[in-house]
BADREN-464159 format. One record per residue (C-alpha): residue number from 1; residue in three letters; y, z, x. Coordinates in nm, 4 decimals, padded with zeros to 6 digits. Layout:
! residues N
- NUM	ALA	Y	Z	X
...
! end
This chain:
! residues 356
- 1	UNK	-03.1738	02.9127	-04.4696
- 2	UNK	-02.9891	03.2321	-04.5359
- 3	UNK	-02.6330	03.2593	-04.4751
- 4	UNK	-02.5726	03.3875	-04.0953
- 5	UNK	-02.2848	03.5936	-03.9614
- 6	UNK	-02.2008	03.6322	-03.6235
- 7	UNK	-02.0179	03.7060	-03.3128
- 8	UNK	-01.9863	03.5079	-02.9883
- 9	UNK	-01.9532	03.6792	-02.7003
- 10	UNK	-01.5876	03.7171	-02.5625
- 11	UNK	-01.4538	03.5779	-02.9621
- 12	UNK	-01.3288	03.8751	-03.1868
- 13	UNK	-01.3969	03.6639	-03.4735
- 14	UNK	-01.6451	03.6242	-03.6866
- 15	UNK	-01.8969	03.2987	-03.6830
- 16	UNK	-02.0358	03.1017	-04.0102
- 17	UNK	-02.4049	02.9468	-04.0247
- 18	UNK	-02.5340	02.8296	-04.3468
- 19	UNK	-02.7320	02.5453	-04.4718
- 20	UNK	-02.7640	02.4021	-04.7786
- 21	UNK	-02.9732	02.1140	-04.9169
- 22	UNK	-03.0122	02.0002	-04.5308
- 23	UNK	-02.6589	01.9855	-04.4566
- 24	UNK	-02.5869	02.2819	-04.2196
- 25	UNK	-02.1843	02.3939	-04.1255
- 26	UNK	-02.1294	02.6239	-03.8504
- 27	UNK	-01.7573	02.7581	-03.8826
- 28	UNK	-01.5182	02.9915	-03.7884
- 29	UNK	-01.4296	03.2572	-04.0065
- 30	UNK	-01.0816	03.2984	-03.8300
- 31	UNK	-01.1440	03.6922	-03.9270
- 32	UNK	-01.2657	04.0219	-03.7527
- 33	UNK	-01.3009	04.1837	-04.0498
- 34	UNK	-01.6730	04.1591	-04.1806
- 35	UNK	-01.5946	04.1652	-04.5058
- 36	UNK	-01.3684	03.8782	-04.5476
- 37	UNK	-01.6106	03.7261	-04.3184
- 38	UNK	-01.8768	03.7640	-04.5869
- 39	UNK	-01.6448	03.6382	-04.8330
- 40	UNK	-01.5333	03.3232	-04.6652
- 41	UNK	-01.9306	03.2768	-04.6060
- 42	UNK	-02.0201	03.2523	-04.9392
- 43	UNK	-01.7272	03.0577	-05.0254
- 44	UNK	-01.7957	02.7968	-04.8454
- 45	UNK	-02.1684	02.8159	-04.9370
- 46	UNK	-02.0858	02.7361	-05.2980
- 47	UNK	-01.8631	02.4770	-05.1162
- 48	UNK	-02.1808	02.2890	-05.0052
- 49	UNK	-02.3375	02.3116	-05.3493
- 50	UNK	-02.0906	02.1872	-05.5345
- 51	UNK	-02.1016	01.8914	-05.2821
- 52	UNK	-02.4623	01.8765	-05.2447
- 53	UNK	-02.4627	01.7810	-05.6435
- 54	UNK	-02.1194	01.6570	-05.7652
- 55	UNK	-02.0754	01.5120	-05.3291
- 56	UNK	-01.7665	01.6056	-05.1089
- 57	UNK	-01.4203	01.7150	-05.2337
- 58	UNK	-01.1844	01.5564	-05.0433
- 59	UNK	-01.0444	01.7930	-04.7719
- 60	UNK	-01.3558	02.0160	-04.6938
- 61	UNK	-01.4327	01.8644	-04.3573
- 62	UNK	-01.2750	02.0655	-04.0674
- 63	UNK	-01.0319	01.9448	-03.8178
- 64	UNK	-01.2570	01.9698	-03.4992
- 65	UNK	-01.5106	01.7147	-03.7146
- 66	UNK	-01.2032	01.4727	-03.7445
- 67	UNK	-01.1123	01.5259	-03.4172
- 68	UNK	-01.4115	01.4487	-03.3149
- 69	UNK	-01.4587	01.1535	-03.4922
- 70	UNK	-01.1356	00.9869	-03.4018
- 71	UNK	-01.2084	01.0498	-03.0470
- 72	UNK	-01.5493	00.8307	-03.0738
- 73	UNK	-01.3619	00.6004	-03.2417
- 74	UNK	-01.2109	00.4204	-02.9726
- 75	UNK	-01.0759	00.4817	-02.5923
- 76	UNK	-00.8086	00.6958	-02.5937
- 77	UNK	-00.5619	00.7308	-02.2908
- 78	UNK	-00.6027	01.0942	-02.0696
- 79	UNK	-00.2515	01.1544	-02.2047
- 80	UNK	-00.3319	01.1373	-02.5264
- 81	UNK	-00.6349	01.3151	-02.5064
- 82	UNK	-00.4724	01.6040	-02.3466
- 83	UNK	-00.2223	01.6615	-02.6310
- 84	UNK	-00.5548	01.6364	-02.8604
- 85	UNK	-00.7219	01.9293	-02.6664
- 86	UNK	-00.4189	02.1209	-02.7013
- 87	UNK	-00.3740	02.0573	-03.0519
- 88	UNK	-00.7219	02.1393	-03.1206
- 89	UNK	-00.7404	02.4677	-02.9339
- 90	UNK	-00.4621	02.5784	-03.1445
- 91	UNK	-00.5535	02.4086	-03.5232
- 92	UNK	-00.9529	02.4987	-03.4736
- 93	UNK	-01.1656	02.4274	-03.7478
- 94	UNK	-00.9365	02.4681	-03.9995
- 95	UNK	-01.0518	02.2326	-04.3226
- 96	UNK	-00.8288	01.9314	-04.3526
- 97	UNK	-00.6935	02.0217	-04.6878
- 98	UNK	-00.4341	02.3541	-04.5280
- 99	UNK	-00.3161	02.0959	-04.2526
- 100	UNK	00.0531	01.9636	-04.3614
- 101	UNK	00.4262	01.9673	-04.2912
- 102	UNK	00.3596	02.4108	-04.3360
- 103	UNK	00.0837	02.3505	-04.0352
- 104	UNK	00.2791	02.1306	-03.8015
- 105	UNK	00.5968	02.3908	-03.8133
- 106	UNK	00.3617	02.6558	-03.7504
- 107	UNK	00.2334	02.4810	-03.4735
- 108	UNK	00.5819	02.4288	-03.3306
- 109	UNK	00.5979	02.7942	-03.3414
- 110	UNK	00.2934	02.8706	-03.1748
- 111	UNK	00.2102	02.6065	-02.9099
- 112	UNK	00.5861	02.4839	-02.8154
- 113	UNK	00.8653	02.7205	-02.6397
- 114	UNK	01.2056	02.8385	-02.8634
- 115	UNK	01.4314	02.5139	-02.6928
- 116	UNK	01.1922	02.2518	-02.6971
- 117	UNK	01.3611	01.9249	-02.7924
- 118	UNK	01.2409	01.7662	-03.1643
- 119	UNK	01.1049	01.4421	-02.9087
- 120	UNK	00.9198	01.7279	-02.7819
- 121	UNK	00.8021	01.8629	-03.1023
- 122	UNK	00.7265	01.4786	-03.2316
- 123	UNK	00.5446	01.3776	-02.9240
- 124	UNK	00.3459	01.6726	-02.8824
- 125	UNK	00.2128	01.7934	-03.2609
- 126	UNK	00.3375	01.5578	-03.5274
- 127	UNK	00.2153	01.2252	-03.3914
- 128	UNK	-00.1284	01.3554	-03.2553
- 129	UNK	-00.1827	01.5206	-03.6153
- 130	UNK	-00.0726	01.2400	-03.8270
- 131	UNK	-00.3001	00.9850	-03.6073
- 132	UNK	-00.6210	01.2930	-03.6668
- 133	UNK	-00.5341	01.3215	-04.0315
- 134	UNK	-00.4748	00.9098	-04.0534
- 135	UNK	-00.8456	00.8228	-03.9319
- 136	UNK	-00.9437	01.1293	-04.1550
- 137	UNK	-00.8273	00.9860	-04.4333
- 138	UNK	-00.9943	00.6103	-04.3965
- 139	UNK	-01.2677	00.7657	-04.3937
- 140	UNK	-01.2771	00.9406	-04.7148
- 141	UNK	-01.2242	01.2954	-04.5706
- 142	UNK	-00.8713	01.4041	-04.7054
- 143	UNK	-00.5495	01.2546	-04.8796
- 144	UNK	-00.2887	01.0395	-04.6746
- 145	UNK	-00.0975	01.2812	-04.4107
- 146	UNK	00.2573	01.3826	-04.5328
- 147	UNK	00.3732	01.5228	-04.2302
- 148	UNK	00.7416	01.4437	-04.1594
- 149	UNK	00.9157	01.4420	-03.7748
- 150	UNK	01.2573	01.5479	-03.6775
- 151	UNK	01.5289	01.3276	-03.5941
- 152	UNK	01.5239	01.2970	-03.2402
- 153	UNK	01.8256	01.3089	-03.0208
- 154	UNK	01.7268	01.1965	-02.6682
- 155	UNK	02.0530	01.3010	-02.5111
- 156	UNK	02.1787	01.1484	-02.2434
- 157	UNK	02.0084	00.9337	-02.0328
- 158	UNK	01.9537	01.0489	-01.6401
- 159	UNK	02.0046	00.7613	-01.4337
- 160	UNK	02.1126	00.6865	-01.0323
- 161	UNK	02.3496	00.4888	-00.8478
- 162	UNK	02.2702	00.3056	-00.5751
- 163	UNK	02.4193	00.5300	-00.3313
- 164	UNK	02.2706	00.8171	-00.4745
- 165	UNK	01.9034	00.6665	-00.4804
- 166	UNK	01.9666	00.5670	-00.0897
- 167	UNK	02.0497	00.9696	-00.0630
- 168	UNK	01.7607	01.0946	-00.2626
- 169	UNK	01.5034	00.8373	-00.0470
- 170	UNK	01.6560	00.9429	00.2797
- 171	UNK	01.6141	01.3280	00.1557
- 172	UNK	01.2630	01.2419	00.0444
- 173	UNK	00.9683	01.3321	00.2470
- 174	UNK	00.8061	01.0290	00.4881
- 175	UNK	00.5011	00.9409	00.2564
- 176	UNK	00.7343	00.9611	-00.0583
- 177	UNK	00.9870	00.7348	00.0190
- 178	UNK	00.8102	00.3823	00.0201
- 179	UNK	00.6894	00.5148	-00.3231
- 180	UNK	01.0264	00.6379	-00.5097
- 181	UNK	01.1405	00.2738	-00.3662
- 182	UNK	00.8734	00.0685	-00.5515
- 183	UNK	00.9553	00.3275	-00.8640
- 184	UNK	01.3464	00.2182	-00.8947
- 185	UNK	01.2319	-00.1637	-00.7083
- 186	UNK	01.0270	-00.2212	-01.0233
- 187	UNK	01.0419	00.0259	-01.2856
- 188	UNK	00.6823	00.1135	-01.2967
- 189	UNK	00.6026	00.4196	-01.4551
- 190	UNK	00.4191	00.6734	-01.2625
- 191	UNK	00.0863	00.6444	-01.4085
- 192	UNK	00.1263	00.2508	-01.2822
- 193	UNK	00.2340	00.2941	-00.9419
- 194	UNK	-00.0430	00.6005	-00.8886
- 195	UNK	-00.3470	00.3455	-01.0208
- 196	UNK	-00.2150	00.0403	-00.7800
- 197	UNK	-00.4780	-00.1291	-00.5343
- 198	UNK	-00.3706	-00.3563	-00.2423
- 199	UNK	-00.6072	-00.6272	-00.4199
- 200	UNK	-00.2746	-00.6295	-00.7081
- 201	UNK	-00.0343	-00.6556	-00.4368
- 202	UNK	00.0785	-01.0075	-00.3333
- 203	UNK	00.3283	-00.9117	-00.0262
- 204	UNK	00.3863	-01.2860	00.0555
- 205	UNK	00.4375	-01.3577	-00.3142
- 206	UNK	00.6403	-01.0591	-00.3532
- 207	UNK	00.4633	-00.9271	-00.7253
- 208	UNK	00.2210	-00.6769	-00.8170
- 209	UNK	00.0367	-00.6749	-01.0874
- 210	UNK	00.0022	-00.3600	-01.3444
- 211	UNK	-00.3599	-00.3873	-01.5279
- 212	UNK	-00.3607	00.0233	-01.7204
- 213	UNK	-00.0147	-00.0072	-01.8582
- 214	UNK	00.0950	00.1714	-02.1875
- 215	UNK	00.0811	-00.0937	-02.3447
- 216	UNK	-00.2905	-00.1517	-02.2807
- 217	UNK	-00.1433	-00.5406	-02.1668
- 218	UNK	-00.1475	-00.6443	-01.7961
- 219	UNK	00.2265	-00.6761	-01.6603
- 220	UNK	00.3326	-00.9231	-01.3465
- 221	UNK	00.6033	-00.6849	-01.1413
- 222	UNK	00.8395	-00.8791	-00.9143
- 223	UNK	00.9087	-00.6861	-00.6119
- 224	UNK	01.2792	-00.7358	-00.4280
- 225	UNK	01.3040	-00.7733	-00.0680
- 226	UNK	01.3744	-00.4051	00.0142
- 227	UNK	00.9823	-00.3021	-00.1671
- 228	UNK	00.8095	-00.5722	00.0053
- 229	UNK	00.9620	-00.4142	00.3184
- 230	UNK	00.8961	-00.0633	00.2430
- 231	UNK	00.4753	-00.1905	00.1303
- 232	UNK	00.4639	-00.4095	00.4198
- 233	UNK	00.5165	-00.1219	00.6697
- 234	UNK	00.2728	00.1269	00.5171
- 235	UNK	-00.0178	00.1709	00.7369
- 236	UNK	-00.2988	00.0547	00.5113
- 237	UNK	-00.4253	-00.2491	00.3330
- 238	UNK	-00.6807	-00.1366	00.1104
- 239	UNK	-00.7832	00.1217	-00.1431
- 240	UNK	-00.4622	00.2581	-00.3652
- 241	UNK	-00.1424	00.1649	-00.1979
- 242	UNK	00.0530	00.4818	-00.2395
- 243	UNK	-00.1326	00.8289	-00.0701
- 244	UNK	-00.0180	01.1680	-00.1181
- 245	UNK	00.0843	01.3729	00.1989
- 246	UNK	-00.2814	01.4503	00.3570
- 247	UNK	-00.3623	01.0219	00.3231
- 248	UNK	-00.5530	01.0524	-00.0296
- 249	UNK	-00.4965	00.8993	-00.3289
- 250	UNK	-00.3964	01.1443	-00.6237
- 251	UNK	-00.6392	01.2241	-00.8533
- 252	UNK	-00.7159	01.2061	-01.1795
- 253	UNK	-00.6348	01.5801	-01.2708
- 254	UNK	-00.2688	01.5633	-01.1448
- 255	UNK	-00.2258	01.1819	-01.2888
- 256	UNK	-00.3228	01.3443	-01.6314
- 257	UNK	-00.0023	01.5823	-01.6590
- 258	UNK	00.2356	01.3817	-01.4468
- 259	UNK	00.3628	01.6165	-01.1656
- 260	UNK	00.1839	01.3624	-00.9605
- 261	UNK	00.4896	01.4331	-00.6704
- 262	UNK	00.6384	01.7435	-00.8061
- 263	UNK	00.6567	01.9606	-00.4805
- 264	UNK	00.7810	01.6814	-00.3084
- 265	UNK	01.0392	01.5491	-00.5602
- 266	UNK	01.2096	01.8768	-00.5984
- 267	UNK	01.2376	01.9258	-00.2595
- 268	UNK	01.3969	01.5703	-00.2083
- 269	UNK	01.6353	01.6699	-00.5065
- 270	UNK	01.7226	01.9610	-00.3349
- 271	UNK	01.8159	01.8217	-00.0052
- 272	UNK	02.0188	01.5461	-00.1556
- 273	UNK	02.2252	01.7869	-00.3810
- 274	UNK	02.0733	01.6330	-00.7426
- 275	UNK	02.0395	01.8389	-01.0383
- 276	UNK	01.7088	01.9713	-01.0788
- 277	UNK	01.6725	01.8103	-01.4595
- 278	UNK	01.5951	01.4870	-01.2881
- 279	UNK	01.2575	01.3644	-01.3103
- 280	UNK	01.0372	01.0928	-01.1207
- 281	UNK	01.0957	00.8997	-01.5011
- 282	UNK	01.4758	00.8736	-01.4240
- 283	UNK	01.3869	00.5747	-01.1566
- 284	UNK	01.2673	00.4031	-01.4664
- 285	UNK	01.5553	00.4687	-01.6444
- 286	UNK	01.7423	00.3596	-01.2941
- 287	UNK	01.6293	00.0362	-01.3317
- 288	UNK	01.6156	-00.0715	-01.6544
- 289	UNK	02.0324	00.0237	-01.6838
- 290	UNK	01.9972	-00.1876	-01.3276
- 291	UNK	01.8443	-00.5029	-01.4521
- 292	UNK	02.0565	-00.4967	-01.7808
- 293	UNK	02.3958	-00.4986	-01.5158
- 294	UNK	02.2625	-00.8283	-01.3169
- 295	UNK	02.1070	-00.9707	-01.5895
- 296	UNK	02.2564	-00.8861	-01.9318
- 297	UNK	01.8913	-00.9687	-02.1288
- 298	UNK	01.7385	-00.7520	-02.2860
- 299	UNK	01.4253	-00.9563	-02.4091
- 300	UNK	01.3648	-01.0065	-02.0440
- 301	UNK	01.4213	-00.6415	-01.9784
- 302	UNK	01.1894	-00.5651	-02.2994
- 303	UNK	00.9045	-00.8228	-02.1246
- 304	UNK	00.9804	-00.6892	-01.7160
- 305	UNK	00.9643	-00.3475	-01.8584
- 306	UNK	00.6484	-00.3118	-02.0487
- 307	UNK	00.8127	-00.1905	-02.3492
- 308	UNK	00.6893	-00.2579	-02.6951
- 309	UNK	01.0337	-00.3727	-02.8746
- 310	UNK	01.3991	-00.4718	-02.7587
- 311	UNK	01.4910	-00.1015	-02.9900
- 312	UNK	01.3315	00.0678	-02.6874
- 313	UNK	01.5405	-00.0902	-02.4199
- 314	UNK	01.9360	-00.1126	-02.5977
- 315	UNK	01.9818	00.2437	-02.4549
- 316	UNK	01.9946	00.0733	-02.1888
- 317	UNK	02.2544	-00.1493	-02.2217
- 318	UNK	02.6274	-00.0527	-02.0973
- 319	UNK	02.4571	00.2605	-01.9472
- 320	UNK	02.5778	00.1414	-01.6153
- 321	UNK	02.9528	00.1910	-01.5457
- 322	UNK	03.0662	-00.1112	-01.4350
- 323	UNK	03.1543	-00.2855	-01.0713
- 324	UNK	02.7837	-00.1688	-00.9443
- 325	UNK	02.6138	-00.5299	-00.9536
- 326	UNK	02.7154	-00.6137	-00.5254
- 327	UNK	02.5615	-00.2325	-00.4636
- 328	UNK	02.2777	-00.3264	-00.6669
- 329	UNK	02.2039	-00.6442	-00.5028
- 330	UNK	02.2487	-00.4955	-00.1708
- 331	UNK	02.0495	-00.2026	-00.2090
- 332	UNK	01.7204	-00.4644	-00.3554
- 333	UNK	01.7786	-00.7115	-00.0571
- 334	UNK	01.7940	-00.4479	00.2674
- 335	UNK	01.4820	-00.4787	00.4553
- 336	UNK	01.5175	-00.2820	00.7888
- 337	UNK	01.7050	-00.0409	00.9516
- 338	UNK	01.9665	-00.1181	01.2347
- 339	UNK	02.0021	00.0790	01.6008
- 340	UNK	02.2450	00.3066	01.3919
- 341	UNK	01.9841	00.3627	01.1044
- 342	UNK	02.1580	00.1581	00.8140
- 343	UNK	01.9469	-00.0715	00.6086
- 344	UNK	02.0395	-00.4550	00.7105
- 345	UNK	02.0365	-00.7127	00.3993
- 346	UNK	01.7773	-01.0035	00.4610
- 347	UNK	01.7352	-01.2894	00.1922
- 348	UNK	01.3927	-01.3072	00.0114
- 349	UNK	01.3220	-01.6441	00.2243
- 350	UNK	01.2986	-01.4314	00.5186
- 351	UNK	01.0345	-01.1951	00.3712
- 352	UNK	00.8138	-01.4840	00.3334
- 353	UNK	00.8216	-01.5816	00.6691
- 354	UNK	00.8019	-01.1995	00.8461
- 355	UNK	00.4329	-01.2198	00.5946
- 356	UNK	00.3782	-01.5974	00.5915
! end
């Protein structure tokens, strides 16, 4: 088959169809100049001869063909796939052998804004390319990946007291508030508290049960007093626990990017007088550095938490000034409101018996 050159409609660039020996490559020429086009065309045609007799040089495949194959490979979390799209829409079908540490900065560059953070950077182009480029290279395609990340400097940890997380609930819109108290009750992250049926939920037991965790391992989630009180007096028993504002559960679409309750959580923000840097993720944070004051473990914390090593969870230790603990425990035991709208403390024995 002769060598084809093309455009698609709505592309500027130039397309590549050829076939050699039965093996046919459509490409991008990544040029609008027909010319170079041309050029590139026969390049690569001569490419698939050489391979056709002497077989592949290492590096020839294109990154959408790894990508590809490393997505087959095995499930990969909507997260995760995201950041792949992304990558891919900006990489193309670039061979394998021109991606490296000069590929990844340019990619900084061109996908990520002037202040992004290096966890930013890390998250977002180095690990996604180095996990392509890994798979690539097990199977034969290209070298091992030499593609170095930044030091990261996570800055300081945003984190609530417990006066402050009674002020951002009681700022927080009706259908939120049960929900930001499971959040800092239990540290789920958002994806785990979004994906919760009643059928997880033991009220009377007072745990939940997380089964699509980070992780990929199912974690038990004991809930203090003041969450089984805040579950126990939503309206429904079936289907996902928490519902946005219309009585839905959040979809798929908004679970993907994580601005599951962004409206809402800004607003709440707002109204309590919280800087706006604060994310739904900070509850996490909230109680982690809230466990570690009560309990001072941080295997425990590791295990409660989901996390995959204790490294993850010593930024969490000492965060907490100290003399909190009796505001702690208070704030996890209240579970209902007096005539003058105060939360009243109530031992976990008497949650068993409001349920029992």
């Amino acid at each position: 088959m002769p060598i084809r050159i093309y455009r698609r409609k709505g592309s500027p660039y130039f397309q590549i169809d050829v076939t050699v020996e039965g093996q046919r490559i459509r490409r991008s020429a990544q040029t609008a100049n027909l010319a170079l086009a041309r050029e590139k065309a026969a390049t690569l045609e001569a490419e698939l001869f050489r391979a056709a007799w002497h077989g592949e040089r290492s590096g020839t495949r294109s990154f959408a063909e790894a990508v590809l194959s490393y997505l087959k490979a095995k499930p990969r979390s909507e997260n995760h796939k995201d950041r792949i799209d992304r990558l891919l829409l900006a990489v193309g079908d670039l061979p394998l052998a021109q991606i490296g540490q000069a590929k990844a900065i340019e990619l900084k560059d061109k996908m990520l804004r002037p202040d992004a953070a290096p966890g930013t950077y890390t998250r977002a182009i180095v690990m996604p390319l180095r996990a392509i480029l890994h798979h690539a290279h097990d199977l034969g395609w290209c070298d091992p990946p030499h593609i170095v990340a930044p030091p990261d400097n996570p800055g300081r940890i945003l984190f609530f007291l417990p006066a402050e997380v009674e002020r951002l609930i009681a700022a927080a819109a009706p259908h939120l508030r049960p929900l930001l108290t499971f959040l800092v009750g239990t540290g789920a992250r958002m994806s785990e508290a979004m994906e919760l049926d009643w059928r997880d939920v033991d009220l009377v037991g007072a745990r939940a049960i997380f089964w699509r965790t980070k992780g990929r391992k199912r974690r038990n989630a004991q809930l203090p007093p003041r969450v089984v009180a805040a579950l126990a007096n939503l309206p429904h028993r079936e289907g996902s626990v928490f519902l946005g504002p219309q009585g839905h559960p959040y979809v798929d679409r908004e679970r993907r990017y994580g601005g599951q309750i962004k409206t809402g959580w800004a607003g709440a923000l707002r109204r309590a007088g919280f800087n706006p840097e604060f994310t739904p993720h900070a509850l996490r944070h909230t109680w982690a550095s809230w466990h570690y004051a009560l309990h001072k473990h941080l295997i425990r914390l590791k295990e409660e938490g989901g996390w995959s090593s204790v490294v993850l969870v010593e930024r969490y230790a000492h965060l907490l000034p100290a003399g909190h603990d009796e505001a702690i425990r208070s704030f996890l035991s209240r579970t209902s409101r007096n005539q003058t709208g105060d939360f009243e403390d109530a031992p976990p024995s008497a949650i068993r018996a409001i349920f029992g």
